[in-house]
C-alpha positions in Angstrom: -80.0 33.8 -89.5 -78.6 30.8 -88.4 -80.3 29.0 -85.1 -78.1 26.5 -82.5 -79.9 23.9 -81.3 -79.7 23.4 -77.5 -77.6 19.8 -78.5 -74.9 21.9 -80.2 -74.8 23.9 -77.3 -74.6 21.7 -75.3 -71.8 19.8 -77.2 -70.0 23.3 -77.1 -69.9 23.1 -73.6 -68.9 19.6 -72.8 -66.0 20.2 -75.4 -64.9 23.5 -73.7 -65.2 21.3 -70.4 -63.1 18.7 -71.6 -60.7 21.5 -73.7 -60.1 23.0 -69.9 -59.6 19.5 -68.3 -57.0 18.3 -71.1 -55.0 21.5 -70.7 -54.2 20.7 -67.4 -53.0 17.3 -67.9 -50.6 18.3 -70.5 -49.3 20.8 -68.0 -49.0 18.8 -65.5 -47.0 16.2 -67.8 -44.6 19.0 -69.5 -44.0 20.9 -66.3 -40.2 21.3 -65.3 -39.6 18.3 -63.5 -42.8 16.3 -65.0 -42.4 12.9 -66.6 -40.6 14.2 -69.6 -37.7 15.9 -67.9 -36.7 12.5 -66.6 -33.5 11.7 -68.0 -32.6 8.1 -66.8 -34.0 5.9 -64.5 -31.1 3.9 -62.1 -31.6 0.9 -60.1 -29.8 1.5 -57.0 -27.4 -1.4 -55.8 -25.6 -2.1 -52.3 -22.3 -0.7 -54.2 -22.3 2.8 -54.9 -22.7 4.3 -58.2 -22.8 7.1 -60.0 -24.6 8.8 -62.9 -23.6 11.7 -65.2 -26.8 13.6 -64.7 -27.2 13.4 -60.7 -24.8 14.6 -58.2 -23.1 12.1 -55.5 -22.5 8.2 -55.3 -25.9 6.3 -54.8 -26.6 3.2 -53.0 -29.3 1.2 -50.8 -29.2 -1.3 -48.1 -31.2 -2.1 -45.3 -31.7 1.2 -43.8 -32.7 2.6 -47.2 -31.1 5.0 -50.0 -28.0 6.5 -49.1 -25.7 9.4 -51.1 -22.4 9.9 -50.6 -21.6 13.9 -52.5 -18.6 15.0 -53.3 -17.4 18.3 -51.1 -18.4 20.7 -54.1 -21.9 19.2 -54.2 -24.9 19.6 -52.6 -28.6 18.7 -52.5 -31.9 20.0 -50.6 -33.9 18.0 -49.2 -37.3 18.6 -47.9 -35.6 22.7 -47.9 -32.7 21.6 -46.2 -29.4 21.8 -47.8 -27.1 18.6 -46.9 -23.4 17.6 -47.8 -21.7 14.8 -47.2 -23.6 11.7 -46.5 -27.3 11.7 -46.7 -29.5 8.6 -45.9 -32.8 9.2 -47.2 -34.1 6.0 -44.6 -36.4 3.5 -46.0 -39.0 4.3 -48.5 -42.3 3.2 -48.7 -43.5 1.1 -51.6 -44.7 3.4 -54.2 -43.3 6.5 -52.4 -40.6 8.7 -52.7 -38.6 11.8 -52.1 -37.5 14.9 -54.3 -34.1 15.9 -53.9 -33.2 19.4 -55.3 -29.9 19.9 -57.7 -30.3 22.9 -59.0 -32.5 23.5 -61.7 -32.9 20.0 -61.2 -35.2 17.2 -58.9 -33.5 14.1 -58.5 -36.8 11.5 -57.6 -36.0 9.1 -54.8 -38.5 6.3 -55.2 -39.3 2.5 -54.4 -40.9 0.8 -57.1 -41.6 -3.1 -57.2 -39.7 -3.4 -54.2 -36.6 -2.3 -55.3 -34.9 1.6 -54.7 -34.4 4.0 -58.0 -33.1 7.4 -58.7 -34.3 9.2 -61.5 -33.1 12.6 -62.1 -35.1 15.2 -63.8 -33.8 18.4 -66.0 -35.8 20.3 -67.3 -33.6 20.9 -70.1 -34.6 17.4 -71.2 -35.0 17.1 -74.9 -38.3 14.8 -74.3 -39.6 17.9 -72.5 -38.8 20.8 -74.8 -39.9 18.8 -77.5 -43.2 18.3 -76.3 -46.1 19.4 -78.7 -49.0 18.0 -76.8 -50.5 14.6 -77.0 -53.3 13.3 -79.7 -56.9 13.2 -78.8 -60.2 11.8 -80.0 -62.6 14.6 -80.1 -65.1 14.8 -77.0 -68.2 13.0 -77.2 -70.8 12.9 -74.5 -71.6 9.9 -75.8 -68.8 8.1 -74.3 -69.6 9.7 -70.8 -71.6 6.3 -69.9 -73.2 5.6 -66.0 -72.3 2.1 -64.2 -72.6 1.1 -61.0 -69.8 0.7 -58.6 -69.9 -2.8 -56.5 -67.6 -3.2 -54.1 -65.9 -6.3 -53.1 -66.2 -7.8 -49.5 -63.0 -7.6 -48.8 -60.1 -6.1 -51.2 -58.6 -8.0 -53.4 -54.8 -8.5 -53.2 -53.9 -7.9 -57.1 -50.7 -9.0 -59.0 -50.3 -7.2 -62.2 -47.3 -7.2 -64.5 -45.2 -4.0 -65.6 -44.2 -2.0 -68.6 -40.6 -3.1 -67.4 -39.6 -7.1 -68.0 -39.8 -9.1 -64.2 -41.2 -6.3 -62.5 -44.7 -6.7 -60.6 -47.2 -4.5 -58.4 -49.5 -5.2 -56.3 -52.6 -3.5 -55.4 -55.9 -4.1 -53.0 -58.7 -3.8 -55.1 -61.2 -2.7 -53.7 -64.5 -3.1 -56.3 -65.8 -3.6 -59.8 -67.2 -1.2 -62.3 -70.2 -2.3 -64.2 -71.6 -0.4 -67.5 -72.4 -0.8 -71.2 -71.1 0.3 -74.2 -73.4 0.0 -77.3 -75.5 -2.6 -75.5 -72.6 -4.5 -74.2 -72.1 -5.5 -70.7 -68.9 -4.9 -69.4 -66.6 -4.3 -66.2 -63.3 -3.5 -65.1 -61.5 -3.9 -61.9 -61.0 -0.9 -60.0 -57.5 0.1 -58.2 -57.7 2.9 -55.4 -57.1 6.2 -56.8 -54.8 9.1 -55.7 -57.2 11.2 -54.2 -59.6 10.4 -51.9 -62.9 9.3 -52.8 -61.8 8.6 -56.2 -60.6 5.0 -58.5 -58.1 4.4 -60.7 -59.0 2.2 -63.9 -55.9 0.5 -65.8 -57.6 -1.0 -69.1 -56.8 -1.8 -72.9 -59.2 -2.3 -75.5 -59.7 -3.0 -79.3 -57.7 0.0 -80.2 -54.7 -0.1 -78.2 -51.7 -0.8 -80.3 -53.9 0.6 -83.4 -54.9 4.2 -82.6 -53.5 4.2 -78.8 -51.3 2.6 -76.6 -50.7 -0.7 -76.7 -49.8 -1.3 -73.1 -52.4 0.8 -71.0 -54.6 3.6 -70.8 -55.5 5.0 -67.4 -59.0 6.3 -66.4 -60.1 8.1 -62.9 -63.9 7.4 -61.8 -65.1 9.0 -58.4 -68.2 7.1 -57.5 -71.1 8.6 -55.7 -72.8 7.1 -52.2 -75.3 5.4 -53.8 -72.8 3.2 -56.5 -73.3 5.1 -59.3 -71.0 5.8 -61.6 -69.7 7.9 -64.3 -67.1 6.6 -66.8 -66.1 9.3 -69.3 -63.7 7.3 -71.8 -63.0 11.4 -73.1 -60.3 11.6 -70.6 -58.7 8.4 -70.8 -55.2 9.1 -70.3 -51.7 7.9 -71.3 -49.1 6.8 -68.2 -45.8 8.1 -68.4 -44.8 4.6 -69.8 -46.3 5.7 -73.6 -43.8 9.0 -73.5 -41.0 7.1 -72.2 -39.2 3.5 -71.1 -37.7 5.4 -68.2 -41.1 4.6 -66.5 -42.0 1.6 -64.5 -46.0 1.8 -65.4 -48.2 -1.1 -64.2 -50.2 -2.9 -67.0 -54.2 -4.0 -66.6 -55.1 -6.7 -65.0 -56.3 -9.6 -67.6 -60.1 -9.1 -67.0 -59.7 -5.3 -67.5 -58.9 -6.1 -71.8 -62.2 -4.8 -73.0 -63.2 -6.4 -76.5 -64.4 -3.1 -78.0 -63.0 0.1 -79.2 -62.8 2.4 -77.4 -62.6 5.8 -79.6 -62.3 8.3 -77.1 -59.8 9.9 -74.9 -55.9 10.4 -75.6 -54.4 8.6 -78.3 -51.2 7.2 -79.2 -48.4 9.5 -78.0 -46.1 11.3 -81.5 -43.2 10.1 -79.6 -44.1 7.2 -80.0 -44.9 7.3 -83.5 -48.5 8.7 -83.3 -50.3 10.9 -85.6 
């Protein structure tokens, strides 16, 4: 009769945990009009233009994104149906808006200050492709506590992008502080999307080895008191390591940690990885 020790179990359960947790990332990439249905990303211009996979003639200025559809086509936005000319007004920096075509979203978006359509089928080969994305296995051991400290005032941050001249900018608002074998370390912390929560843009010794090379992309939720939980197991890939029809930001400089980092989601098989 074979006996489980209470750390197998418990390993058991931390992999079921993270098992549950990377399902629903992978759903949430390969849904119908997720990142991998996109099928070409268009920086809108003052002249009108138009693309094979989006309905209408597309164009910005100063009152914003404008479409100019032909009689036979139509679009629905926000669940109304429109004809004609639409003007989608000024978007907010990192925003956007969904237009319906179909079966498919066009995405109406401001990124880096500049207005972009990208349509998304979800016929897309990208998407029905899509076998899942490598992982290390789940160790607790890479579920390590910090301390959040936040600044006095955010910081204005310039980071580069995964597409040449382009640049965001974000307030950070703190640091994260932990160790990794005995190492001190810390990364800058951006806000995250839901509230409460941090977003952590970071490479490290095996990005461009084992993962990829321009980011990885971590969500830490700090408590009251500044403590924090960093589990490296669910590390995740931006949309940049499926595809260049992404305009993903890269790490600030101080966020290059000098160790490896085995844990979390590896380099993507569309991109070549195992």
């Amino acid at each position: 009769m074979s006996v489980t020790s209470s750390t197998d179990t418990e390993l058991e359960a931390f992999t079921a945990e993270w098992q549950a947790w990377h399902r629903q990332q992978e759903a949430r990439l390969s849904a119908p009009h997720g990142f991998l249905a996109i099928t070409s990303l268009r920086w809108l211009e003052a002249e009108p233009q138009r693309s094979p996979d989006a309905p209408g003639a597309w164009s910005t200025g100063p009152d914003g994104v404008v479409v100019d559809l032909d009689d036979d086509e139509e679009l629905v936005v926000e669940g109304v149906a429109v004809r004609g000319r639409h003007c989608f007004g000024v978007l907010p920096e990192r925003g956007g808006v969904d237009a319906v075509w179909g079966e498919a979203v066009i995405e109406v978006a401001r990124r880096s200050g500049r207005d972009i359509i990208r349509p998304r089928h979800p016929d897309s080969p990208l998407r029905t492709a899509f076998t899942g994305t490598p992982a290390y296995p789940p160790h607790p051991r890479w579920a390590v506590t910090g301390r959040y400290t936040p600044f006095d005032a955010p910081r204005p941050t310039t980071v580069g992008a995964v597409v040449d001249g382009l640049e965001h900018v974000y307030d950070a608002p703190g640091r994260l502080e932990f160790e990794l074998d005995g190492q001190p370390l810390s990364l800058t912390a951006f806000p995250g999307h839901a509230p409460g929560t941090l977003s952590v843009l970071f490479t490290d010794a095996t990005s461009g080895v084992t993962t990829y090379a321009a980011n990885r992309s971590l969500v830490v939720a700090p408590a009251e008191d500044g403590t924090a939980v960093l589990d490296f197991n669910r590390a995740t890939n931006l949309p940049c390591a499926f595809t260049d029809l992404a305009t993903c930001p890269l790490p600030p400089a101080e966020n290059r940690l000098p160790v490896a980092v085995e844990a979390g989601e590896k380099l993507p098989r569309e991109r070549g990885g195992a």
